[in-house]
C-alpha positions as CSV (number, residue, x, y, z in Angstrom):
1,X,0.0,0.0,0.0
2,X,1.6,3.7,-0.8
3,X,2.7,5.5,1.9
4,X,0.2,7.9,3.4
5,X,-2.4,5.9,2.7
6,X,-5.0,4.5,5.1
7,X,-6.5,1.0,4.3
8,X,-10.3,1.2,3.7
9,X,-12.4,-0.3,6.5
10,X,-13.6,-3.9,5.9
11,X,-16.9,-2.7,5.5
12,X,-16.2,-0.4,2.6
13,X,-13.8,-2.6,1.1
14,X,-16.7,-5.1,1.2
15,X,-19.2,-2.9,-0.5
16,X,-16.4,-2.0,-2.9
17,X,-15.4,-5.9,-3.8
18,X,-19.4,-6.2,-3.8
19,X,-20.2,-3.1,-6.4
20,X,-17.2,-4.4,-8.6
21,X,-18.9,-7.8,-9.3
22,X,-22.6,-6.6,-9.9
23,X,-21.8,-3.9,-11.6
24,X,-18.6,-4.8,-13.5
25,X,-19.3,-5.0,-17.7
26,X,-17.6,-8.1,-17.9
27,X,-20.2,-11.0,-17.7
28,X,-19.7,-13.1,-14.0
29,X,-21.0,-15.6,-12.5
30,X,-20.3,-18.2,-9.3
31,X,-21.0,-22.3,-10.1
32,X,-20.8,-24.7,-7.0
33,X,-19.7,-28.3,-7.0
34,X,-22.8,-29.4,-7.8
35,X,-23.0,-27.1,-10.8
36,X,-25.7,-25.1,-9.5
37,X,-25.1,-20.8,-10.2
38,X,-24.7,-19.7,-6.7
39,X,-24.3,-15.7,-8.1
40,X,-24.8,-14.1,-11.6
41,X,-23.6,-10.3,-12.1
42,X,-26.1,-7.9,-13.9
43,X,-23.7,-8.2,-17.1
44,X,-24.0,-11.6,-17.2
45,X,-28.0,-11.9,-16.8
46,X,-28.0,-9.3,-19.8
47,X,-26.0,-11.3,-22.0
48,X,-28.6,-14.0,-21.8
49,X,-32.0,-12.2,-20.9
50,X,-32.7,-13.8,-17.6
51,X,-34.2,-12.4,-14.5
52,X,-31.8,-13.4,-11.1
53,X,-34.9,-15.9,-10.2
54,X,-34.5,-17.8,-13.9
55,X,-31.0,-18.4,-13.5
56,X,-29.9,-18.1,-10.0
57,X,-30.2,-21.8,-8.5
58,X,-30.3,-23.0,-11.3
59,X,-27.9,-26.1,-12.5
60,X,-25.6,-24.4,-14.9
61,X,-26.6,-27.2,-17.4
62,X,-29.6,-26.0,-18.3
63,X,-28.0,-23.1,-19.8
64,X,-25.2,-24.9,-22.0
65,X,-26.2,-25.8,-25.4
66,X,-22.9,-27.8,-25.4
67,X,-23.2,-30.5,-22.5
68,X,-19.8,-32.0,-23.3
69,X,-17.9,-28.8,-23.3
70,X,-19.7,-27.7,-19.7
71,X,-18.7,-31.6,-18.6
72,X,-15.4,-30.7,-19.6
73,X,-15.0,-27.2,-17.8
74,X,-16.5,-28.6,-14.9
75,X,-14.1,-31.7,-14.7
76,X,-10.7,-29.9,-15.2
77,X,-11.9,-27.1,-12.6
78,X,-12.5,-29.8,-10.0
79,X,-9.2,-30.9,-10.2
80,X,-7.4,-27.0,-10.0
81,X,-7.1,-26.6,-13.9
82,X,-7.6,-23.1,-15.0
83,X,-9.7,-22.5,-17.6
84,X,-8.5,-19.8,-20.5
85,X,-10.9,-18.7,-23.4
86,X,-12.6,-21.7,-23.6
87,X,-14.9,-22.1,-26.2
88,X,-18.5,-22.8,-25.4
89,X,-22.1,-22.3,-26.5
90,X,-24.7,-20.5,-24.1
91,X,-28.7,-20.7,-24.9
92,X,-30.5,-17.2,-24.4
93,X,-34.0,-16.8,-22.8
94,X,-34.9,-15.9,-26.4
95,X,-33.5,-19.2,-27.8
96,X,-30.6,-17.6,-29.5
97,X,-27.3,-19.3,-29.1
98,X,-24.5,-17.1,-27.5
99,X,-21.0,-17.8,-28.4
100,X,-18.7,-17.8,-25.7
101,X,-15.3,-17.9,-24.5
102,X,-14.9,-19.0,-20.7
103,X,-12.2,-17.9,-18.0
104,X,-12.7,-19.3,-15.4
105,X,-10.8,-20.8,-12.0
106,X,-11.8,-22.8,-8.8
107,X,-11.7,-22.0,-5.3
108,X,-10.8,-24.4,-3.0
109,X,-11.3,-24.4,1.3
110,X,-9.2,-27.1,2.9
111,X,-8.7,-29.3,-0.1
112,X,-12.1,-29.0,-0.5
113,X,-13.6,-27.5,-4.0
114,X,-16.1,-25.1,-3.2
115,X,-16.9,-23.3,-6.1
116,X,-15.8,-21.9,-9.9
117,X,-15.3,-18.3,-10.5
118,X,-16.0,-17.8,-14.5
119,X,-16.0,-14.6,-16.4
120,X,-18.4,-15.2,-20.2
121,X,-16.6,-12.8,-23.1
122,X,-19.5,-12.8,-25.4
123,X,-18.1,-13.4,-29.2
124,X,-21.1,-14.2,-31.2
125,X,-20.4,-10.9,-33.3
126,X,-16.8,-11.9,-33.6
127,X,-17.8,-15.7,-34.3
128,X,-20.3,-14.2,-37.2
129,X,-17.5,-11.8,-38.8
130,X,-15.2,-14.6,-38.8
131,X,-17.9,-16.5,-40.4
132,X,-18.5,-14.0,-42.8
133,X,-15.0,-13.4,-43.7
134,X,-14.7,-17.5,-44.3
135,X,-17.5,-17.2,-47.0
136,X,-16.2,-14.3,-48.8
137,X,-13.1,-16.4,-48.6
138,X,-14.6,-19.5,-50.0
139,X,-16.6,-17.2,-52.7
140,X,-13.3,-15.7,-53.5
141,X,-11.7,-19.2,-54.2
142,X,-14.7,-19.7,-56.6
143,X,-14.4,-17.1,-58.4
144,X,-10.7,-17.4,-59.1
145,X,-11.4,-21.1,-60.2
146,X,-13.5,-20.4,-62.1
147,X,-11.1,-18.1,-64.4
148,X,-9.1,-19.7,-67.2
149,X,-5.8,-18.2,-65.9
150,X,-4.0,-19.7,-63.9
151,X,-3.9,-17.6,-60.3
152,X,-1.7,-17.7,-57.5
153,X,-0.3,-15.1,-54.6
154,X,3.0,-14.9,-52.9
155,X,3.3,-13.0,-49.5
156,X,6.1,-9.5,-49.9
157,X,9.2,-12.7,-49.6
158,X,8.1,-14.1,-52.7
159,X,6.9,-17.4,-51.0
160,X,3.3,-18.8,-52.2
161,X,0.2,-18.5,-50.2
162,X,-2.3,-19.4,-52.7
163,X,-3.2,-21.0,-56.6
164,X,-6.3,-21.9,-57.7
165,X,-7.1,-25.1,-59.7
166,X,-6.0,-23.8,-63.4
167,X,-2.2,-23.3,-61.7
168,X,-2.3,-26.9,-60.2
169,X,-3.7,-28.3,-63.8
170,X,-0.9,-25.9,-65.3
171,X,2.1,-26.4,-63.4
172,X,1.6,-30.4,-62.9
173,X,2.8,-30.1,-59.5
174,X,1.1,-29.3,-56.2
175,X,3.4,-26.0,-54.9
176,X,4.3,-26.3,-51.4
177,X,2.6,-23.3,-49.4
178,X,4.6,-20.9,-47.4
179,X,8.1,-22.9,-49.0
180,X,8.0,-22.6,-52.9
181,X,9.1,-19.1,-54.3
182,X,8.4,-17.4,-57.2
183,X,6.2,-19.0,-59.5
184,X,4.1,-21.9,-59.3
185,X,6.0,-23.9,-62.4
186,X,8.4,-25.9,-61.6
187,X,10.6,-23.9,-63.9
188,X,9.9,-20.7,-66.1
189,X,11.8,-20.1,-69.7
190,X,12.6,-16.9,-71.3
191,X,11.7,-17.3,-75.4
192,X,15.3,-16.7,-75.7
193,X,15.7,-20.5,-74.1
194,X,17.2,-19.4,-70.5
195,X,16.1,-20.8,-67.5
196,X,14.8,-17.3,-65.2
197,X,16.9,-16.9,-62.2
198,X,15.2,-16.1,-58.3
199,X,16.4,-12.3,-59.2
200,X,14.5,-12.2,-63.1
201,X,11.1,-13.8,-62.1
202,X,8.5,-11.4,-62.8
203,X,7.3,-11.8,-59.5
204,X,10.6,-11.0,-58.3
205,X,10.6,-7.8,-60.4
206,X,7.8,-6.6,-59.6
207,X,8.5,-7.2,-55.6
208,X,11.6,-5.8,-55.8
209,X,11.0,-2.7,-57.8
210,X,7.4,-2.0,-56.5
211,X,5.4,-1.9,-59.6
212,X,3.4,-4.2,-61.9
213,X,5.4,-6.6,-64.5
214,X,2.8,-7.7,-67.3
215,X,2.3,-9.7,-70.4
216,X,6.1,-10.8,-69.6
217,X,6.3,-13.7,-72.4
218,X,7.2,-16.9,-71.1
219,X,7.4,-20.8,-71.2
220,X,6.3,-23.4,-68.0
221,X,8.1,-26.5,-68.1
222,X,6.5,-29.3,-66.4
223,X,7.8,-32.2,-64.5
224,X,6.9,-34.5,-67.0
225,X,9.1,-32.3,-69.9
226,X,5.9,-30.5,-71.3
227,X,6.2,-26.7,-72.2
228,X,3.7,-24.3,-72.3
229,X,3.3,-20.7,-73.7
230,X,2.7,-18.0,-71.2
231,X,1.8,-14.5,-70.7
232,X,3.1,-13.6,-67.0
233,X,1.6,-10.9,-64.9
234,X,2.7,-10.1,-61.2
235,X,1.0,-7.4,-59.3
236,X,2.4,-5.9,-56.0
237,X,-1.0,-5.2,-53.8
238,X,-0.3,-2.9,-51.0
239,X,-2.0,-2.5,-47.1
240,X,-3.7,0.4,-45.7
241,X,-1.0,2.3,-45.0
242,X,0.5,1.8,-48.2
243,X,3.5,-1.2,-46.8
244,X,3.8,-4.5,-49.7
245,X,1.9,-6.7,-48.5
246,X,2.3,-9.5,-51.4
247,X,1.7,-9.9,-55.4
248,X,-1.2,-11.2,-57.5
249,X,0.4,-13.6,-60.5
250,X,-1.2,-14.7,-63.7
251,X,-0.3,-17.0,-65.6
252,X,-1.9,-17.1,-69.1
253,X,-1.7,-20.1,-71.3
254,X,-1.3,-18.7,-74.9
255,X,-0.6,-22.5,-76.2
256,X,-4.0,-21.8,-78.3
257,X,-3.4,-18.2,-79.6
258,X,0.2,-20.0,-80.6
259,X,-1.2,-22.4,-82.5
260,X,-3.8,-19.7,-84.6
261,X,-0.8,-17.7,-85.1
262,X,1.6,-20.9,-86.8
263,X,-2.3,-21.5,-88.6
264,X,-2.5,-18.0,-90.6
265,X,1.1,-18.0,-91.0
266,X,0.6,-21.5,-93.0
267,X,-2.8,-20.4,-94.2
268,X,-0.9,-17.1,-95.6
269,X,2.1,-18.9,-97.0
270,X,-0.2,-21.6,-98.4
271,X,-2.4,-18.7,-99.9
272,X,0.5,-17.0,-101.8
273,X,1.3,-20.5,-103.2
274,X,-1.4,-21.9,-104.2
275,X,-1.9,-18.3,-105.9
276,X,1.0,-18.7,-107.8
277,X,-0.1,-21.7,-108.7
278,X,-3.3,-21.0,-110.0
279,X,-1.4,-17.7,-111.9
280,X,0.5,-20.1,-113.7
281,X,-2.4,-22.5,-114.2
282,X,-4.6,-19.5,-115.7
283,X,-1.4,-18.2,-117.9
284,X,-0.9,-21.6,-119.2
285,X,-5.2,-21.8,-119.9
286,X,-4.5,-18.7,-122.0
287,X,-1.6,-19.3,-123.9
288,X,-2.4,-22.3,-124.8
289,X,-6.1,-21.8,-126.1
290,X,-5.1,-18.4,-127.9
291,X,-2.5,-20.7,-129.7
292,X,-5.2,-23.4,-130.7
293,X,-8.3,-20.8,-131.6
294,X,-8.8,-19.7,-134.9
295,X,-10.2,-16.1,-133.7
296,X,-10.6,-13.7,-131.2
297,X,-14.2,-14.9,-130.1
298,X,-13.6,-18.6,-130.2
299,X,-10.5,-17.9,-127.5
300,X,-12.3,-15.6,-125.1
301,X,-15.4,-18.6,-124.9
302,X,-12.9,-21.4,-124.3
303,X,-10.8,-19.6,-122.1
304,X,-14.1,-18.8,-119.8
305,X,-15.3,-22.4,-119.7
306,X,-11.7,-24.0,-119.1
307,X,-11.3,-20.7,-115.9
308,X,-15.0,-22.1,-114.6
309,X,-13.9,-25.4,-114.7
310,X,-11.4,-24.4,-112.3
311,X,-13.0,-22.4,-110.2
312,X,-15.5,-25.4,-109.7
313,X,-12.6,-27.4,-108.5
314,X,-12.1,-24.5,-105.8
315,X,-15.4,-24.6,-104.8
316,X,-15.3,-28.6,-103.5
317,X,-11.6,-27.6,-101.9
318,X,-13.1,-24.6,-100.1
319,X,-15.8,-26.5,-98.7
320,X,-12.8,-29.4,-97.5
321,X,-11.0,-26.5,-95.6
322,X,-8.1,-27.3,-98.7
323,X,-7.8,-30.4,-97.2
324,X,-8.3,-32.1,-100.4
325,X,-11.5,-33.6,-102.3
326,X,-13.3,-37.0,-103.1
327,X,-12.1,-37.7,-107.0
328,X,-16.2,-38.8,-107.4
329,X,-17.1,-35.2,-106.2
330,X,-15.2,-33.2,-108.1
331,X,-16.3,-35.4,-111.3
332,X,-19.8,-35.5,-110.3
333,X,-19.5,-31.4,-110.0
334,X,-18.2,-30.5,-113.4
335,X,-20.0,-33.3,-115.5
336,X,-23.6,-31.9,-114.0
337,X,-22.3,-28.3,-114.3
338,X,-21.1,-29.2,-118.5
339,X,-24.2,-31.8,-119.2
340,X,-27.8,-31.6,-119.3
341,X,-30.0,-34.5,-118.0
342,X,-30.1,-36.2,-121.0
343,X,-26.3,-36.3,-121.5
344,X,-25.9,-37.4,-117.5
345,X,-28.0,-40.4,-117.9
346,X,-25.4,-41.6,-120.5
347,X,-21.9,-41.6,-118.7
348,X,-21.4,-44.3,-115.6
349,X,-18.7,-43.1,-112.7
350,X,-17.0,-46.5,-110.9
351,X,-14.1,-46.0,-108.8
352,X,-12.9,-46.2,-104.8
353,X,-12.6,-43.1,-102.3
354,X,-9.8,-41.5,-103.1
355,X,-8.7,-38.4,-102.1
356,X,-7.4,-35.7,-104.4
357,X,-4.7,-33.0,-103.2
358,X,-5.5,-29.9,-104.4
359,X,-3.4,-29.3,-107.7
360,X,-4.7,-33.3,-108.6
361,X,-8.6,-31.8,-108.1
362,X,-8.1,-29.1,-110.5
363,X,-6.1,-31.1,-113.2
364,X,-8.9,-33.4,-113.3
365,X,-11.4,-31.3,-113.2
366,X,-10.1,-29.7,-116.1
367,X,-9.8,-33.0,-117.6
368,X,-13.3,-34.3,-117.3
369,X,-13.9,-30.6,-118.9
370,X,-11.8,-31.0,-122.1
371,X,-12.9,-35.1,-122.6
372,X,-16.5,-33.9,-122.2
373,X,-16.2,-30.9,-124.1
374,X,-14.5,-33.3,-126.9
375,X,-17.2,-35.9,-126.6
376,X,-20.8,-33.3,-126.8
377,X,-18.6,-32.0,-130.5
378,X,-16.8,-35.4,-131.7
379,X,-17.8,-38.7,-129.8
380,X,-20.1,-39.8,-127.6
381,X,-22.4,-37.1,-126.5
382,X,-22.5,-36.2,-130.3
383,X,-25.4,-38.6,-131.3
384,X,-28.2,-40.3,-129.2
385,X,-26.4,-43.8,-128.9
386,X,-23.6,-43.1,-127.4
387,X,-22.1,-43.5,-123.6
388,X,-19.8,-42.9,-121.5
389,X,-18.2,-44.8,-119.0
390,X,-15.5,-43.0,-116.0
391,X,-13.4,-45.4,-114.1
392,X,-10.6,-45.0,-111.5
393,X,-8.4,-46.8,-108.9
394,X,-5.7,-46.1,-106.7
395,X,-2.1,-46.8,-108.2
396,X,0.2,-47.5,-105.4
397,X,-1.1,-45.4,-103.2
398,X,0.5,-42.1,-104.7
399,X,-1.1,-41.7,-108.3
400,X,-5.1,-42.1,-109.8
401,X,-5.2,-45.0,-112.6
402,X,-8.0,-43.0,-114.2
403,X,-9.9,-44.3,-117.6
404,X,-12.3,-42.2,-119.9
405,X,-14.0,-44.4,-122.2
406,X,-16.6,-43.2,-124.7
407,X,-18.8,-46.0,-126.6
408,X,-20.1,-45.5,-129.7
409,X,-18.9,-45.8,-133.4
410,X,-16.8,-43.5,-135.0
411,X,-16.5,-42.9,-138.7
412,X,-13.4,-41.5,-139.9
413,X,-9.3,-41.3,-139.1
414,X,-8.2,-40.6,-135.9
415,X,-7.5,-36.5,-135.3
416,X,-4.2,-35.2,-136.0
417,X,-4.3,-31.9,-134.8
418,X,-3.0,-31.5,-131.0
419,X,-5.7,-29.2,-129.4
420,X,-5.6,-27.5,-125.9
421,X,-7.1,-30.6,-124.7
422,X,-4.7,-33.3,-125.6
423,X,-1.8,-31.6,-124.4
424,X,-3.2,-30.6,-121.3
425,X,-3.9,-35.0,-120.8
426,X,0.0,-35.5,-122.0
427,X,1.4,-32.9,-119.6
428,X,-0.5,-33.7,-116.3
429,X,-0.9,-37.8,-117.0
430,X,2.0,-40.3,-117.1
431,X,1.3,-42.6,-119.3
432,X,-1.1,-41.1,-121.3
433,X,-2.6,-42.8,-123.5
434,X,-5.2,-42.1,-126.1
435,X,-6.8,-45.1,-128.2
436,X,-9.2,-44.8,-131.3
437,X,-11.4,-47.8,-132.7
438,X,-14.4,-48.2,-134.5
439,X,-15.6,-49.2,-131.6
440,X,-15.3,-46.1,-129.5
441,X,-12.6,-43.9,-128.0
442,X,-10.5,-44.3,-124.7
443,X,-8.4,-42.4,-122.9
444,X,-6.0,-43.4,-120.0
445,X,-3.5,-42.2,-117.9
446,X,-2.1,-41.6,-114.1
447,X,-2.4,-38.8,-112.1
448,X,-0.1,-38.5,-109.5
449,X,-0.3,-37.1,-106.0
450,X,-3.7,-38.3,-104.8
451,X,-3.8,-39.5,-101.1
452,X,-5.6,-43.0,-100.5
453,X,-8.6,-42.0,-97.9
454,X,-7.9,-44.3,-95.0
């Protein structure tokens, strides 16, 4: 006691001890051995609603909604365990459940226990914010898997404290929280080929130096040897008072955008070839019918039939993606674009699947063109007995036997002028060959560069 002062008499020391329990804001009450509350303060008959006669003499049972944590207080008081913050559940007059956290210790009188002293810290309003801040938590975590990136966070050290699902899937590794550093791969390349070092992560960057690193391209090797394209973003986030707390990362798998980009850059080169191509095609169409017409208007007719005979061809590819066309279709396309119904119901098409590369589609679409062109003038189309027949077969798997055989009699010597037509068959067909009776006319030949359709 300081010097000078005088102690208080018992009386007012009493009255004192007696106006700090009842009207102290901390919750108190008094439970005997037999559990029964000997006193209740008026903070703790508040905090659940009673009146003194509804919970005073009462068995402190009856006002647990827990019986095996109240067993539990009880039996470690009884034998001189102090009780700290211990969790427990208190039913209200109202019904509500009170969450509570219990202090509490027993008093003892010759060995004998006598009674518990036991302060209630009311932490339903904590419990619930807690609760709350779990949920938003939990909702959080769905939302980030939910995103196609790949998401993870690393504290201001650079260690992980969070991926969702697309980073696990992506890295093909589970990270080790609170251990791995960096970056959730289980190593990072540069496009240059280099492994990043600890110091040229872009979550090390960006931690170091304070600001955002984005769009940093990258590759994610695997553990199994796979690598992946990335885009790599790292965010610094910062706290209230402006201190680094951590850094977002996202990890965006471009393997997709890659693979569009290698597809127009084929598409593109394929394009200016196959232009080319068709250039030469056309210039060869021209030269070659100007040389063989005897005027100005017979040239400009040919040449527009032989240029839609192509562009028919391109019509089947297009619709294959330039993947290549059935031989049938692209027959089947010019003869019913050249022949009425009539003619149609005279020619016969046999032959397997096979499918035609793109230059092999054209050169026999032109060919069905010029053999049916030469058959409605000179052969079989000519009369109203004749017929044709259109066979083919793959030849070793890399060329089109393909046979054009036109019955009906002819009258006359075989032609001896070489049009546009028969040198188009001798240039594009090996073994061409052409075969005149009275019987009919046939022409032969192999085409190469078909592909057998599996």
């Amino acid at each position: 006691m300081p010097r000078g002062k005088k102690p208080l008499p018992h009386s007012e020391a009493s009255a004192d001890l007696e106006d700090f329990f009842e009207n102290g804001t901390v919750a108190l009450h008094l439970v005997g051995s037999d559990g029964t509350i000997q006193r209740a303060n008026r903070a703790e008959l508040e905090l659940l609603g009673y009146s003194r006669e509804e919970y005073i003499g009462h068995n402190i049972l009856e006002f647990h909604a827990d019986k095996p944590a109240i067993d539990d207080i009880l039996t470690r008081l009884s034998a001189g365990e102090k009780i700290d913050r211990y969790p427990a559940k208190l039913r209200a007059k109202d019904g509500s459940i009170r969450d509570v956290e219990i202090t509490s210790s027993a008093k003892f009188k010759g060995g004998k226990f006598l009674n518990t002293r036991c302060f209630t810290v009311d932490v339903t309003c904590l419990k619930q914010a807690q609760a709350q801040v779990r949920e938003h938590q939990r909702h959080l975590e769905r939302v980030l898997n939910c995103l196609p990136a790949a998401i993870y966070t690393t504290d201001a050290s650079g260690k992980i404290t969070y991926f969702n699902d697309v980073a696990l899937k992506l890295a093909g590794q589970t990270p080790r929280i609170g251990t791995d550093e960096w970056c959730v791969t289980w190593r990072l390349w540069s496009p240059e080929g280099e492994v990043f070092s600890d110091e040229n992560y872009p979550t090390a960057v960006a931690l170091r130096e304070n600001r955002p690193v984005r769009d940093t391209p990258s590759f994610a090797e695997r553990p199994d040897g796979g690598l992946i394209p990335l885009l790599t973003s790292a965010i610094p986030l910062h706290g209230d008072n402006g201190e680094l707390v951590c850094a977002i990362n996202m990890l965006v798998d471009i393997t997709e955008q890659k693979r569009r980009e290698d597809q127009i850059e084929f598409v593109m080169h394929e394009l200016s070839h196959r232009s080319k191509n068709l250039l030469a095609v056309v210039q060869a169409i021209a030269n070659t019918s100007m040389r063989a017409a005897s005027n100005l208007k017979e040239f400009k007719q040919k040449f527009i039939d032989r240029l839609h005979a192509i562009s028919r061809s391109h019509d089947v590819l297009v619709e294959n993606q330039w993947l290549g066309a059935d031989i049938r279709e692209v027959i089947e396309v010019e003869i019913a674009a050249f022949l009425d119904g009539e003619k149609l119901m005279k020619i016969s098409l046999r032959g397997e699947s096979i499918v035609l590369s793109p230059s092999a589609a054209q050169t026999i679409s032109l060919a069905v063109h010029e053999l049916a062109t030469n058959a409605v003038k000179h052969g079989a189309f000519s009369g109203e007995d004749g017929r044709v027949e259109v066979e083919w077969k793959s030849h070793d798997g890399i060329a089109v036997a393909f046979t054009w055989r036109e019955l009906k009699k002819i009258k006359g010597q075989r032609p001896q002028r070489r049009g546009f037509g028969t040198q188009m068959l001798l240039n594009c067909f090996e073994q061409a060959r052409f075969d005149f009776s009275s019987a009919g006319f046939q022409f032969s030949g192999l085409l190469p560069y078909a592909r057998s359709r599996n």
